[in-house]
C-alpha positions as CSV (number, residue, x, y, z in Angstrom):
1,X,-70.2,26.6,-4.8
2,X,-68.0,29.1,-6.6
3,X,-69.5,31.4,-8.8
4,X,-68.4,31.1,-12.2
5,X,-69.4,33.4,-15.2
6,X,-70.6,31.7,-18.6
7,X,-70.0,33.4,-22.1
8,X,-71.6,32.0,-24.5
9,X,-70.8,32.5,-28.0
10,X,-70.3,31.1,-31.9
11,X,-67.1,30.6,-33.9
12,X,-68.9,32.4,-37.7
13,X,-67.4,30.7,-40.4
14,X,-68.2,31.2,-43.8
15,X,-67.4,29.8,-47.2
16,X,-65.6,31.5,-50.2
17,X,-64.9,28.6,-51.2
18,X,-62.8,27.3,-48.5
19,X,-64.2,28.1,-45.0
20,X,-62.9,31.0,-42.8
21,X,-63.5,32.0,-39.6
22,X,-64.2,35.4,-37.6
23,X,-62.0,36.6,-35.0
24,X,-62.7,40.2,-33.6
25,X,-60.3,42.4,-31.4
26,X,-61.1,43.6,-28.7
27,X,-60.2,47.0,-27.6
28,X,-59.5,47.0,-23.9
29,X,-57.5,43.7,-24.4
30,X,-56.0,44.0,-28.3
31,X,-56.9,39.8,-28.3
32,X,-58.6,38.3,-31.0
33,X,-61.2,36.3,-30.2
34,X,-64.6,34.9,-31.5
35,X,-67.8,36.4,-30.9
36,X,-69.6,36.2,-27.1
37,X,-70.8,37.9,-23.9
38,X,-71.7,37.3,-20.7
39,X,-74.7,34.9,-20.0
40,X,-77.1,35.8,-16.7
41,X,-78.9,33.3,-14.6
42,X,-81.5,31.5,-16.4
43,X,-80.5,32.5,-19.9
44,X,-79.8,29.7,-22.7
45,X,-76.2,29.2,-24.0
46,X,-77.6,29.4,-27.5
47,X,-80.1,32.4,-27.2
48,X,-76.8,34.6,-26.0
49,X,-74.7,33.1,-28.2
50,X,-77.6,34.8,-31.3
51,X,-77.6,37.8,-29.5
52,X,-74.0,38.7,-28.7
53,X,-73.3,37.7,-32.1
54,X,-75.9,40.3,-33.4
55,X,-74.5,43.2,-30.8
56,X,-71.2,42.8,-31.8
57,X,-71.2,41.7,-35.6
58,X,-74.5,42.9,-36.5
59,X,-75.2,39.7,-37.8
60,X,-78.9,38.5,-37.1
61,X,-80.7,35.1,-36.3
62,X,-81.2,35.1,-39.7
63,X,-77.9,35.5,-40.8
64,X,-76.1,32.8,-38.9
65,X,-77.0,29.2,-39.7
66,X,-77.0,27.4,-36.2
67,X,-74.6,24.0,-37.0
68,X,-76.1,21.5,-34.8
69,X,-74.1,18.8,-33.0
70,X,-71.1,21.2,-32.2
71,X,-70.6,22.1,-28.5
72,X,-66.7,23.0,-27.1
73,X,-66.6,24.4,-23.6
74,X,-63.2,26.3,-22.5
75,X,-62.2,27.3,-18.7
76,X,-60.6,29.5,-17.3
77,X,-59.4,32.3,-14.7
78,X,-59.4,35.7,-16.0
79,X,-56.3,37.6,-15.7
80,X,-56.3,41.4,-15.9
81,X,-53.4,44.1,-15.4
82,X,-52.8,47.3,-13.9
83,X,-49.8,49.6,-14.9
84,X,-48.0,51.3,-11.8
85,X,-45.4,53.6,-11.1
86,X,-42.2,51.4,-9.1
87,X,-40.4,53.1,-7.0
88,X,-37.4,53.5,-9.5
89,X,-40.0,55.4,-11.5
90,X,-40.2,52.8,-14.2
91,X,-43.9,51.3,-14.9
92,X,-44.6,47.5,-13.7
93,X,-47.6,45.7,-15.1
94,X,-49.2,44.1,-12.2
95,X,-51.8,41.4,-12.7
96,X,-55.2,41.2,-10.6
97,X,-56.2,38.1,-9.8
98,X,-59.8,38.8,-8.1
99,X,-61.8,37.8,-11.4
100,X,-64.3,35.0,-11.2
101,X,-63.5,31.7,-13.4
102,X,-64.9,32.0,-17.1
103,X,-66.6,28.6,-18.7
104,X,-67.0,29.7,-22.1
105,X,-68.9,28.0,-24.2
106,X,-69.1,28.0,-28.4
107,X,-71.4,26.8,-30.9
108,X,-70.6,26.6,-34.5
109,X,-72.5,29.1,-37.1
110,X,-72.3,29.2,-40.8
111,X,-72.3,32.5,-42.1
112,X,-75.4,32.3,-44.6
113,X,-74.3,34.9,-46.9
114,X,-70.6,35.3,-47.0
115,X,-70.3,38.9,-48.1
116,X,-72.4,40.4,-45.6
117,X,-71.1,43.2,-43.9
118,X,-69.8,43.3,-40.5
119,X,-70.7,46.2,-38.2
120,X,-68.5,46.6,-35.4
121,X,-69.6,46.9,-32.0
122,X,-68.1,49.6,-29.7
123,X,-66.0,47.1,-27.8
124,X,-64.1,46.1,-31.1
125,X,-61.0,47.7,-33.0
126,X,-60.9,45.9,-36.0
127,X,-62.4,42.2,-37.3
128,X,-60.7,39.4,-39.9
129,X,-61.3,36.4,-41.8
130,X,-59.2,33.4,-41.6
131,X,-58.7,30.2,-42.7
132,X,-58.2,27.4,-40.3
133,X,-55.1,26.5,-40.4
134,X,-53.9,30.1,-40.1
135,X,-56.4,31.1,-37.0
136,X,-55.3,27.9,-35.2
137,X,-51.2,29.2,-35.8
138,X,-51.9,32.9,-35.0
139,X,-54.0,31.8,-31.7
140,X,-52.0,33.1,-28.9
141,X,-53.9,30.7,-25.9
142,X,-53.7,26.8,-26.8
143,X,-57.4,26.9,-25.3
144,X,-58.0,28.6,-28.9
145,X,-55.7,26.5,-31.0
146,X,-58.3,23.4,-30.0
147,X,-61.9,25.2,-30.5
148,X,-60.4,26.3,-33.5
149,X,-58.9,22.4,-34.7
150,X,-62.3,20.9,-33.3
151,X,-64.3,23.3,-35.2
152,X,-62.5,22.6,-38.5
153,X,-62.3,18.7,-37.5
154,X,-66.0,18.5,-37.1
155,X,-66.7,20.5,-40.6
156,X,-64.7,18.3,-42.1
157,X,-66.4,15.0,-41.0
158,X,-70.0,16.4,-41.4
């Protein structure tokens, strides 16, 4: 079997009064994404889900309402790029293919208090808000686009 890394994490909406969602950026990438990590053998989905959400958000158990019944699992291969010098002299990106697949899977978590402060982990540049509608048509991967239209799909129906 081929090994395949899981990152769990939670699309954090909140409500002021229509409901946005938080997209950080990372800083070795520049992507926005929603909070996750990287789960290890043996550790639950859920529990990482909490604590990456807590490293990088500073948002606690306590803070994030756990919405039950939401579950959307996204795969993929993990493309990364190195700049080199080309024998013109000009720099090529060249992508690296040697990453194991991904199978990341969110949960959906209500932001209890909507004001609360964000604290930024190292690995972010900058964080924002957004409605739906406007995350789902600002998402660069169409693997985004659909947590993003389930999430809001599902809020809407429960």
């Amino acid at each position: 079997m081929m090994y395949e890394l899981r990152k769990p994490g939670f699309v954090v909406y909140r409500t002021l009064p229509q409901p946005q969602i938080l997209l950080l950026q990372s800083r070795r990438t520049q992507e926005w994404a929603p909070p996750g990590g990287e789960a290890k053998q043996g550790e639950r989905n859920v529990e990482i889900a909490f604590q990456e959400a807590e490293k990088l958000t500073g948002f606690t158990r306590a803070d994030i309402e756990f919405v039950r019944g939401f579950r959307k699992e996204i795969y993929y291969i993990p493309v990364d790029y190195i700049w080199k010098m080309s024998t013109t002299g000009s720099i090529e990106r060249v992508s690296i293919l040697d990453f194991p697949p991904v199978r990341a899977v969110y949960f959906l978590g209500r932001l209890r208090n909507p004001e609360k402060e964000i604290v930024l982990s190292w690995k972010h540049s900058d964080f924002k808000w957004l409605g739906f509608e406007e995350a789902i048509e600002t998402a660069i991967f169409d693997d985004y686009k659909d947590l993003y239209t389930k999430a809001k799909d599902f809020l809407q129906q429960n």
